[in-house]
C-alpha positions in Angstrom: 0.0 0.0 0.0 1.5 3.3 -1.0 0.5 6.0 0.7 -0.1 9.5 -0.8 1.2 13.0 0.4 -2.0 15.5 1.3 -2.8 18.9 2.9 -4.9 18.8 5.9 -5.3 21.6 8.1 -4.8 21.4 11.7 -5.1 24.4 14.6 -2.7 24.7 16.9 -4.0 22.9 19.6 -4.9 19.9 17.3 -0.9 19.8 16.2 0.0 19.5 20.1 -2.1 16.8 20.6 -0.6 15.2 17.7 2.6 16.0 18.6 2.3 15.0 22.4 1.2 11.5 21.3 4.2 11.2 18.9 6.3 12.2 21.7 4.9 9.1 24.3 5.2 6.6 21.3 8.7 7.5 20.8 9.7 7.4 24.6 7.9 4.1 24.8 10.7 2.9 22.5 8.8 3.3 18.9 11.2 5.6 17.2 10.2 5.2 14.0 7.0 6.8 14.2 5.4 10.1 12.3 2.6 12.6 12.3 1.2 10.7 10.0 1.1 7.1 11.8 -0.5 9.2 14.7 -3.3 10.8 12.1 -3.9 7.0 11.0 -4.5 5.4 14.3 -7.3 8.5 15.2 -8.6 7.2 11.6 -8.7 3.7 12.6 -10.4 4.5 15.6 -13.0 5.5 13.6 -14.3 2.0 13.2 -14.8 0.8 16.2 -17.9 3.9 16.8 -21.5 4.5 15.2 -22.2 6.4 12.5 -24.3 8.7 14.7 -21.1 8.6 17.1 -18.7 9.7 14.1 -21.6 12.5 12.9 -21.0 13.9 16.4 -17.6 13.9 16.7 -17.1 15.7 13.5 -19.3 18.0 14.3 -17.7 19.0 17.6 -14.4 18.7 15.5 -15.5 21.4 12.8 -12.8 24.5 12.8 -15.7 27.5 13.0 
């Protein structure tokens, strides 16, 4: 599987997050981890909620 360069946008806040996970994974001995492995893992996530769940999560996620 190849995967594909894109441009998302994040705030601030959201690249901390990101960032602060990376961070933990690569104390915890995973260096080899990205932005990008982190974005993929809150995707797979996705899969284990509702469709209602994921309706109201992007909703609350929406940049106003």
């Amino acid at each position: 599987m190849k995967a594909r360069p894109v441009s998302i946008s994040f705030t601030d806040s959201n690249l901390e997050a990101i960032d602060t996970h990376l961070r933990n994974e690569i104390m915890s001995g995973n260096a080899r981890v990205n932005r990008s492995d982190i974005v993929r893992a809150a995707i797979l996530s996705l899969e284990n909620l509702s469709s209602d769940e994921i309706s109201k999560l992007i909703a609350s996620a929406k940049l106003q």
